[in-house]
N, C-alpha and C positions, 0 to 999 in steps of 0.2 A: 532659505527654508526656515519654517518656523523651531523653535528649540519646545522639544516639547516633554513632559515628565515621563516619567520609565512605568509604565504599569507593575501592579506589585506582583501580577502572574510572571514576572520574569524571575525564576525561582533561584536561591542561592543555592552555589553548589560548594562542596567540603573542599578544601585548599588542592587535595590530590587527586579534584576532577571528578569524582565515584566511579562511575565506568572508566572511565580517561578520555570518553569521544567527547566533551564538554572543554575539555583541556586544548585536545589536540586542535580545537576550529580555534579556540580564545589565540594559540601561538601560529595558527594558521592567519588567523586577522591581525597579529600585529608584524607574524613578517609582512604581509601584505601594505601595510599604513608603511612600515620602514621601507619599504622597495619605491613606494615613491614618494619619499621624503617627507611625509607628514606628521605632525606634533599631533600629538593626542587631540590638543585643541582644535585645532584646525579641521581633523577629520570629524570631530562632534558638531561645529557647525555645519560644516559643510552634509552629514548626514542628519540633523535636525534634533541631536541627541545628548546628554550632558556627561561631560570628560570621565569623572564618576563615574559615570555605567559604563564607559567605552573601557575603563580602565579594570576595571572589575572582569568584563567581560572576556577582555586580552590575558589574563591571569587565571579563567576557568572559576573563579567566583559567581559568576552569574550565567545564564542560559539566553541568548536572547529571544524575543517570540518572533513570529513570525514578521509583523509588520517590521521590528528593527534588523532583522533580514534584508528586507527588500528596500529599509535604504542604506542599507550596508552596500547592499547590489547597487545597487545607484549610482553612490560617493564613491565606488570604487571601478564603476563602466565595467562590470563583469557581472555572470549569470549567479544566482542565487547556489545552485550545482555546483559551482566552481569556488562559492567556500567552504560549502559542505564536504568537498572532495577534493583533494592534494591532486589527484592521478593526473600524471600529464601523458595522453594519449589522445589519439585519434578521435576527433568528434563522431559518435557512433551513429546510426541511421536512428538506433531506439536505446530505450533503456529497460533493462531486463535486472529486477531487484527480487530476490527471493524470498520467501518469508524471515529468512536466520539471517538475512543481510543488511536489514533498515539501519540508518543512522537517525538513532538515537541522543538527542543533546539536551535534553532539562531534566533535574534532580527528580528519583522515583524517592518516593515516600514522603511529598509535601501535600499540605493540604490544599494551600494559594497555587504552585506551580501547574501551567499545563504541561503534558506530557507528549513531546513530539519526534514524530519517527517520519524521517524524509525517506521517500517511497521512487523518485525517478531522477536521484542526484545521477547516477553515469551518465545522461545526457545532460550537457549544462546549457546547451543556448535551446532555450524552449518557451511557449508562449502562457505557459500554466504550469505554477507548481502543485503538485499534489502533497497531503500532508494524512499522516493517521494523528490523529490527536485525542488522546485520554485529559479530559474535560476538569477541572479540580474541584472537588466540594464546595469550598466555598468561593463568593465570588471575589474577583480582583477590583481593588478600590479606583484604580484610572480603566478606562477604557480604552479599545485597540484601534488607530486612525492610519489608514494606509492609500494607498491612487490604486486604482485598478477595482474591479468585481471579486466576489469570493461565494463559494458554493460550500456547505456543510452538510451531510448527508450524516445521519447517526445510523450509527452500526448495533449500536448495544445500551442498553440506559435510556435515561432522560435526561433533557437539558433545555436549560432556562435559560433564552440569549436575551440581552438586553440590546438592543436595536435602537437608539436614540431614545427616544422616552416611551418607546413599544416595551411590551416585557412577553416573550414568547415560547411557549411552552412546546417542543418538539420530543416526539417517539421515535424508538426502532422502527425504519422506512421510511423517517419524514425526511422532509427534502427545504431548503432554504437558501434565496440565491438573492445577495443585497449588493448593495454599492459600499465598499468597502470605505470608502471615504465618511459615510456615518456610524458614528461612534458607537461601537460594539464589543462586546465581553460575552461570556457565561459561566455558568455554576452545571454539576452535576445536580439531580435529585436524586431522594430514594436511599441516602445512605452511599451508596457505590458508585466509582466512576465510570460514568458512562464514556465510549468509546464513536470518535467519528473520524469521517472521511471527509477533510477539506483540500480545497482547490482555490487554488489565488492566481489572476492572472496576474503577467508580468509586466510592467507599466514598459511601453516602447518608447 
């Protein structure tokens, strides 16, 4: 897999985690790398990623986005669910997430960071993740490359995705459904962040 640069939307977060749920995935992902024996190094190639971010990452410094998610899911043959959440229980028929219960992992008050709330981690082996995502002002200077399709619905705001050399402007109700394999970002307009509803599927 290709090694590829860290988009700047993967926001840094303060040494003691801010919430703490940034913290708890970073020592949730490196017990996971020590469980099967792998160097920093080893798991940044093998998940397409540079040792730097992975190491940041295991230390609650950095948030990763969604795309470094799912080859985190990859390089490790487990459901995206299953870093997001410790629980070791019974694989449930559904997942049933309340409003006061999203997991939350990137720094609130940046202006580059997106802001994301994982919406159906109690089920981990699933064929789409769903994500609520608060959009950042400005835009991030690398763009997001990932396998699999992805669906963005805006909930609240505006937002300007940049879609390979498309530049697209979507409203509260609009709907957008690409290949997530073309390099993609966005910015909020309007001053305020606008708020959406994304869906990734899960590469089999």
């Amino acid at each position: 897999m290709r090694r590829i640069a860290v988009p700047s939307g993967e926001a840094k977060i303060p040494p003691n985690g801010g919430s703490g749920v940034p913290l708890e995935l970073g020592e949730r992902l490196a017990a996971l790398r020590r469980e099967r024996g792998l160097s920093l190094t080893a798991l940044a190639v093998k998940a397409g990623v540079t040792k730097g971010f992975l190491s940041l990452v295991e230390r609650g410094r950095k948030a990763p986005s969604i795309s470094t998610l799912l080859r985190l899911s990859q390089a490790y043959a487990i459901p995206v669910g299953g870093l997001l959440d410790a629980a070791k229980s019974r694989e449930p028929a559904y997942s049933l997430v309340r409003g006061n219960e999203r997991l939350k992992y990137a720094r609130e008050g940046t202006l580059h960071g997106y802001r994301y709330e994982a919406i159906a981690y109690r089920k981990k082996s699933k064929r789409m993740e769903p994500f609520v995502v608060s959009v950042p002002l400005r835009v991030p200077r690398k763009f997001f490359q990932h396998e699999g399709d992805e669906l963005l619905f805006v909930l609240e705001g505006k937002v300007e995705v940049h879609l390979g050399q498309e530049r697209l402007l979507l409203a509260a109700g609009d709907c957008l459904y690409f290949d997530a394999s073309t390099p993609h970002r966005s910015r909020s307009l309007g001053g305020e962040r606008a708020k959406t509803f994304v869906i990734v599927s899960v590469p089999r």
